[in-house]
Legacy VTK file of the C-alpha trace (Angstrom):
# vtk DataFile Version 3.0
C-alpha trace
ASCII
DATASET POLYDATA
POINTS 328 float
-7.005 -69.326 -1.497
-5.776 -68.176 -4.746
-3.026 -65.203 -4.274
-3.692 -64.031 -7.934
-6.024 -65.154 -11.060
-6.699 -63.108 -14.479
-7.234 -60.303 -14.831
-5.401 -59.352 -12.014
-2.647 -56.131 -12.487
0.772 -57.709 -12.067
3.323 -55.349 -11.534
6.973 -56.194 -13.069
10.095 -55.048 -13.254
12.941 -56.115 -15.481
10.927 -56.282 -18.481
13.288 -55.028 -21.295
15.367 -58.373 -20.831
15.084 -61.514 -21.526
13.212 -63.588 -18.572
11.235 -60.295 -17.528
10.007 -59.875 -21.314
8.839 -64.041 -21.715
7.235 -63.628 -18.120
5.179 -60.058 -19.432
4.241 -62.026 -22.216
2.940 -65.051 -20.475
1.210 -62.945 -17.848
-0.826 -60.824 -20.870
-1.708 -64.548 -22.726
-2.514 -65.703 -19.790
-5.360 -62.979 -19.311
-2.939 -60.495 -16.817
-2.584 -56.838 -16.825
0.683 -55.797 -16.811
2.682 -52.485 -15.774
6.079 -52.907 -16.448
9.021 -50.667 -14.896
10.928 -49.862 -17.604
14.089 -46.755 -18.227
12.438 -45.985 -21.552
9.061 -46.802 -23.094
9.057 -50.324 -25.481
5.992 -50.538 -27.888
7.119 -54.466 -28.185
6.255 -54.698 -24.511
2.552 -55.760 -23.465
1.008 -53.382 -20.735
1.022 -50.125 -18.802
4.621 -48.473 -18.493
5.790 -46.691 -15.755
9.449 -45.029 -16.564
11.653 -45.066 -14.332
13.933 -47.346 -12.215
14.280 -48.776 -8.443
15.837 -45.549 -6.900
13.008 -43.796 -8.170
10.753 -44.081 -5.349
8.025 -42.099 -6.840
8.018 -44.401 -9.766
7.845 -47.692 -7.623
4.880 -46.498 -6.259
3.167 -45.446 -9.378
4.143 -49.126 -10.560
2.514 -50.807 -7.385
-0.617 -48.864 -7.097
-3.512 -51.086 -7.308
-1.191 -54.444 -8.555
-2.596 -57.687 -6.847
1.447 -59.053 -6.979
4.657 -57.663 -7.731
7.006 -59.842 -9.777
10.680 -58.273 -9.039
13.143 -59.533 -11.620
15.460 -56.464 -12.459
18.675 -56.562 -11.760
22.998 -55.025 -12.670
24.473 -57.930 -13.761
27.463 -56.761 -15.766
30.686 -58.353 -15.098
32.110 -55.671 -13.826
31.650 -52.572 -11.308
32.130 -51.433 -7.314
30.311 -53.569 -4.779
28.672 -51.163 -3.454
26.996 -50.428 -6.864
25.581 -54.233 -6.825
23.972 -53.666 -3.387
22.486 -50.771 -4.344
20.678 -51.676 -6.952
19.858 -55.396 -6.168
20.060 -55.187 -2.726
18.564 -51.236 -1.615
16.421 -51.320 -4.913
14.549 -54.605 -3.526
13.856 -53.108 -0.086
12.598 -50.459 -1.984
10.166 -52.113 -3.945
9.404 -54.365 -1.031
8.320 -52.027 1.180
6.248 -50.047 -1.275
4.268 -53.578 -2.347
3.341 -53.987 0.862
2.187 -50.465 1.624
0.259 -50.508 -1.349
-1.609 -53.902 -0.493
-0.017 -56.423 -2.664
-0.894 -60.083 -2.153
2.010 -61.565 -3.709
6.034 -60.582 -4.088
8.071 -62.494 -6.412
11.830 -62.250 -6.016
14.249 -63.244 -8.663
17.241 -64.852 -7.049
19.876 -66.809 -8.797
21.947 -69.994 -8.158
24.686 -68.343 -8.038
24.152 -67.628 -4.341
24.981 -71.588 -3.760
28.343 -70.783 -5.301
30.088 -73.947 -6.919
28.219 -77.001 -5.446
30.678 -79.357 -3.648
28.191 -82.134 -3.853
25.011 -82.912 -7.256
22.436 -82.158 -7.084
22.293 -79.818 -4.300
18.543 -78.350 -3.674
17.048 -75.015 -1.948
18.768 -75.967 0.915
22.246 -76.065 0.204
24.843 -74.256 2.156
25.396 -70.257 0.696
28.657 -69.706 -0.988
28.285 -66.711 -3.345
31.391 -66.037 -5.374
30.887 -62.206 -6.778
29.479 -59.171 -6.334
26.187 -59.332 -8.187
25.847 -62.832 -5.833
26.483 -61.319 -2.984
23.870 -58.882 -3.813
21.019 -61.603 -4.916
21.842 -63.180 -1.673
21.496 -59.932 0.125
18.145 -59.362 -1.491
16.817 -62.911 -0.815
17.517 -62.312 3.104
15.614 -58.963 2.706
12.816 -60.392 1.485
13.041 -63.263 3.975
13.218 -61.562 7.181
9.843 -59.553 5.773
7.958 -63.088 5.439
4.979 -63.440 8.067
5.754 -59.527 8.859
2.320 -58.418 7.291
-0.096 -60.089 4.728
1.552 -60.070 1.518
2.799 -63.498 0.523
6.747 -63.778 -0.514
8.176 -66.362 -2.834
11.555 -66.596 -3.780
12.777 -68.215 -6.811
16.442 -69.136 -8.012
16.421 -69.481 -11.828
19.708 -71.626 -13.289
21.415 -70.719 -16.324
19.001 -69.312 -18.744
18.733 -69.443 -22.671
16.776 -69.172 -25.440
16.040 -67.575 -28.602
16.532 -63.555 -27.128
19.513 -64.622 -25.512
22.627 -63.034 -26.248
25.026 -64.038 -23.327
26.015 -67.417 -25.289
26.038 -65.761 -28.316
29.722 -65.634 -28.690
30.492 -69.383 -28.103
28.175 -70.305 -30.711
30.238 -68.011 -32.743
33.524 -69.937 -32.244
31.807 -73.129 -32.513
30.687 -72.234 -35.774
34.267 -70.859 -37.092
35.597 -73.929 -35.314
37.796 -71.423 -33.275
36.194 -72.327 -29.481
38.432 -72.890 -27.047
37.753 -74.798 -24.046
38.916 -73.721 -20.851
40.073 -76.848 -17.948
38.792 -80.284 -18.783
34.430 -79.490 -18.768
34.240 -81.990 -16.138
32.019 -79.476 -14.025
28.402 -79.368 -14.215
25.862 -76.862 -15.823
22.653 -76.774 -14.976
20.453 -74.960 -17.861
16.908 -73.969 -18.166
14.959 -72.864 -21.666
13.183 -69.416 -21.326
9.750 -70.937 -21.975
10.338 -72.987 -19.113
10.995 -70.981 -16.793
8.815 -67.882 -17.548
6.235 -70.892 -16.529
8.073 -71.268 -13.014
7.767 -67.535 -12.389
3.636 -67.978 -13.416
3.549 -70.896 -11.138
5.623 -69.158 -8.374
2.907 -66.528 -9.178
0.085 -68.158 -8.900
0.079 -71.518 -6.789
-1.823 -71.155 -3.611
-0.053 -72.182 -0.223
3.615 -71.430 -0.971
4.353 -68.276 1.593
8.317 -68.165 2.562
9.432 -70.811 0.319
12.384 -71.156 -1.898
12.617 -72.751 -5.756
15.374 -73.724 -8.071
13.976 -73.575 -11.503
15.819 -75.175 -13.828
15.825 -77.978 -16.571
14.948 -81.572 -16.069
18.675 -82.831 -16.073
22.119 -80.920 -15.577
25.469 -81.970 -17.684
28.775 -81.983 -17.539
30.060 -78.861 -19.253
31.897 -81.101 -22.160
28.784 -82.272 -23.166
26.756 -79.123 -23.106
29.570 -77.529 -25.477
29.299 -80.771 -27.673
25.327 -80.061 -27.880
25.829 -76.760 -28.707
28.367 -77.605 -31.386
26.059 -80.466 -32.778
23.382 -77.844 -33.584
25.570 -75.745 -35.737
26.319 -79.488 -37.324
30.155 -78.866 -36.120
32.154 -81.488 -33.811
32.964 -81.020 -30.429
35.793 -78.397 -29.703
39.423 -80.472 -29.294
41.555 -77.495 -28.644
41.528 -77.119 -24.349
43.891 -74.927 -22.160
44.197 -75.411 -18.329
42.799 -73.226 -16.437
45.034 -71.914 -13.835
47.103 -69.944 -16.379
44.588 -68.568 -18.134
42.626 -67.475 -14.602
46.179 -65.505 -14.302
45.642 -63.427 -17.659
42.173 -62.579 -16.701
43.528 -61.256 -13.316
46.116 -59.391 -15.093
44.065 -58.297 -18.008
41.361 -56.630 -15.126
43.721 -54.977 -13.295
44.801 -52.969 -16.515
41.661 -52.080 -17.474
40.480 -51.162 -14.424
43.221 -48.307 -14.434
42.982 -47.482 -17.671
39.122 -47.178 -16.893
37.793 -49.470 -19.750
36.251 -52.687 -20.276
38.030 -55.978 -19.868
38.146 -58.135 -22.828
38.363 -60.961 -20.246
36.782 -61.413 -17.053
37.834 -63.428 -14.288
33.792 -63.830 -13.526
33.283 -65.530 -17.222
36.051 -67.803 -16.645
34.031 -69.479 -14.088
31.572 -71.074 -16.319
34.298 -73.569 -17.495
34.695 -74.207 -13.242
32.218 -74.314 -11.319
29.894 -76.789 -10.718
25.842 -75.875 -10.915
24.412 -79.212 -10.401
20.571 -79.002 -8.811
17.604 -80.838 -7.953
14.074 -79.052 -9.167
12.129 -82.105 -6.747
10.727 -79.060 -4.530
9.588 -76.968 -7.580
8.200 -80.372 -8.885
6.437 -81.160 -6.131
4.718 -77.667 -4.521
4.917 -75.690 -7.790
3.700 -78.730 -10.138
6.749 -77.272 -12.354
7.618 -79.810 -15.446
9.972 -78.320 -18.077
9.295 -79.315 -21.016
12.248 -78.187 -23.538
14.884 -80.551 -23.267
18.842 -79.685 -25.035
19.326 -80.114 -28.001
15.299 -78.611 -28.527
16.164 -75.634 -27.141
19.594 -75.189 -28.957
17.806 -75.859 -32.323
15.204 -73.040 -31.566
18.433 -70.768 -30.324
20.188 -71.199 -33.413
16.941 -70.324 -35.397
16.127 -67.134 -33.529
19.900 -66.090 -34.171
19.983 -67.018 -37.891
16.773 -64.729 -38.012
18.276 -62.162 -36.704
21.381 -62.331 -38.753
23.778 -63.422 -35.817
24.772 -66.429 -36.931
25.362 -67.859 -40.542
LINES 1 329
328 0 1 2 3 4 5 6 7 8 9 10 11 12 13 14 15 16 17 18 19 20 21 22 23 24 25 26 27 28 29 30 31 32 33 34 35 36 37 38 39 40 41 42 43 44 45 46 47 48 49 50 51 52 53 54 55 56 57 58 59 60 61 62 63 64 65 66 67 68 69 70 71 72 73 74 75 76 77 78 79 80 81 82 83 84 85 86 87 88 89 90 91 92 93 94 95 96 97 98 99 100 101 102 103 104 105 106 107 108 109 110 111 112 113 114 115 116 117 118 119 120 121 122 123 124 125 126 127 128 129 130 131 132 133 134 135 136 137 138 139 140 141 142 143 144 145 146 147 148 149 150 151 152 153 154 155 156 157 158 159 160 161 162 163 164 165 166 167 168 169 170 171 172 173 174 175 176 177 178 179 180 181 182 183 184 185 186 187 188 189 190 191 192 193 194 195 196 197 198 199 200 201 202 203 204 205 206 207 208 209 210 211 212 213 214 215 216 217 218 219 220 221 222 223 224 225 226 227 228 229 230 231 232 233 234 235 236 237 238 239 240 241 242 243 244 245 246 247 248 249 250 251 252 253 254 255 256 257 258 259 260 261 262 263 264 265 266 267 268 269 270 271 272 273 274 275 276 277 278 279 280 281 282 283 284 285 286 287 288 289 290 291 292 293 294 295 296 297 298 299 300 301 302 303 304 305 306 307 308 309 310 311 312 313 314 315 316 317 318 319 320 321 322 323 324 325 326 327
C-alpha cells in the first residue's frame, strides 16, 4: 500500500532552509499540498503557513491537522550554545511533533537525522548500521531524536522512516561559502594533511531521497544514508572546489593539533566575553574526521540514484553564488 500519493497534504517543517525549501518545492511539482512551519511567513515558499515553531504546541497541531505525512526536518544547528538548548529543540521539539502526528492520524513521519551521529568512521564505507559515536551537541541531539522516533515504531499505525542526509550543498548553500572565498583569493588554508574522507550529497539529490523516503511503500522502522554516489578524500574535494573557480589546489597546510589548541582557546574567551567565536573547535573537524558511507540500502529499498556528480554540482554552486553577487 502506498503511505502517500498527490495530492496528499504533507506537513513540513524546516522550510526556510535549504533541504526543507528543495523538499517543499519538490513536494508542490510533484502535485503535494504543503503546510510549512515556519517563524515568519515567506511568499517564496509554496503552500499553507502555519507560524510558529516546535515549542508551540498549538501551532504543531494546526500544522498536522488533516496532513497524510509529516516530514520533520527543522533543526539548531549553530556551532555554538548549552546542551540542553540542542535537546530541546531537536530532541523535546521531535517528541512534540511526534506525538501530535500520530494523534492527528498521520500515515507517514519523516525524521531528518544526520551522519554525524556515526561520528568519525573508523572503517569506509560504513552503512546504517555502524556503531554510534556522536561528537557534539547538535549530534547528540539528532541521535536523541532518532531513538525517539524509534522506540515509537510499531507503537500505533503511523509509519516512521528515518533518514541520515551527508554533507549537503548546492546552489542556496551558504555553509561553504567562505572556502570558496579563499580559494578564489588563493588565501585557503588547509588544515592536517585532507587524508580523511567527505562524503557529499547535491541538494537535488537528496530532496529526491526525502520524496522517496516519503513515498516508497514497505519501508516502516528503517534507516537511510543519503548521500552521493562516491565519497573523497578531503584533498581532493578542496582541489574540485578550487578547479571550479579555475584556481589550483591550495599548497599552504598547517597541522592540526596546534591549531585545534587556538580554537579551544579562542572559545573559551568568547564564551566569557559572551560573543561569537571566530573559530570553532566543531568547524575544525571537517579537515578530521572521516564521513565515508555506503548508500547500497537507500539503493536498494528506496530505488535512490543520485544523479549530480562533483564537479556538476560545484559548477552549478559557483553559478548560483556569482548570481547572487557572492562570488566574483
Amino acid at each position: 500500500m502506498i503511505p502517500v500519493a498527490p495530492p496528499d497534504l504533507i506537513a513540513l517543517t524546516g522550510a526556510s532552509g535549504l533541504l526543507g525549501g528543495a523538499v517543499a518545492r519538490r513536494l508542490q511539482d510533484a502535485g503535494f499540498r504543503v503546510r510549512c512551519l515556519l517563524r515568519r511567513p515567506d511568499p517564496t515558499l509554496p503552500g499553507e503557513a502555519v507560524i510558529g515553531d516546535l515549542a508551540d504546541v498549538a501551532a504543531i497541531d494546526r500544522l498536522v491537522a488533516g496532513a497524510a505525512a509529516v516530514v520533520h526536518i527543522a533543526a539548531m544547528y549553530r556551532s555554538d550554545g548549552p546542551a540542553e538548548e540542542f535537546m530541546a529543540v531537536n530532541r523535546d521539539g521531535t517528541e512534540r511533533l511526534l506525538r501530535a502526528a500520530q494523534a492527528a492520524g498521520a500515515r507517514r513521519f519523516v525524521q531528518c537525522s544526520t551522519i554525524g551521529v556515526h561520528g568519525s568512521v573508523p572503517t569506509s564505507p560504513a552503512d546504517e548500521n555502524a556503531p554510534f559515536d556522536p561528537r557534539d551537541a547538535y549530534q547528540e541531539s539528532k541521535l536523541a531524536a532518532e531513538r525517539i522516533c524509534r522506540a515509537a515504531v510499531g507503537t500505533g499505525p503511523m509509519e516512521i522512516v528515518i533518514l541520515r542526509p551527508c554533507g549537503i550543498y548546492g546552489p542556496g548553500d551558504t555553509r561553504l561559502l567562505k572556502m570558496f572565498r579563499m580559494l578564489q583569493k588563493r588565501m585557503f588554508v588547509q588544515i592536517g594533511e585532507g587524508s580523511a574522507n567527505f562524503h557529499p550529497v547535491y541538494i537535488d539529490d537528496l530532496a529526491e531521497g526525502f520524496m522517496r523516503g516519503l513515498t516508497v511503500p514497505g519501508i516502516d522502522g528503517e534507516t537511510f544514508i543519503l548521500g552521493a554516489a562516491e565519497y573523497i578524500p578531503l584533498k581532493a574535494f578542496i582541489a574540485q572546489a578550487a578547479a571550479s573557480l579555475d584556481r589550483a589546489p591550495p599548497w599552504i597546510r598547517l597541522p592540526y593539533k596546534p591549531v585545534e589548541r587556538v580554537a579551544d582557546l579562542c572559545e573559551a574567551i568568547c564564551r566569557k566575553l559572551a560573543i561569537e567565536p571566530p573559530l570553532h573547535r566543531r568547524r575544525l573537524t571537517f579537515f578530521k574526521h572521516n564521513r565515508a558511507f555506503s548508500i547500497a540500502h537507500a539503493r536498494e529499498r528506496l530505488g535512490y540514484e543520485p544523479q549530480v556528480d562533483l564537479a556538476e554540482g560545484f559548477r552549478r554552486t559557483v553559478a548560483w553564488y556569482r548570481q547572487q553577487g557572492m562570488l566574483e
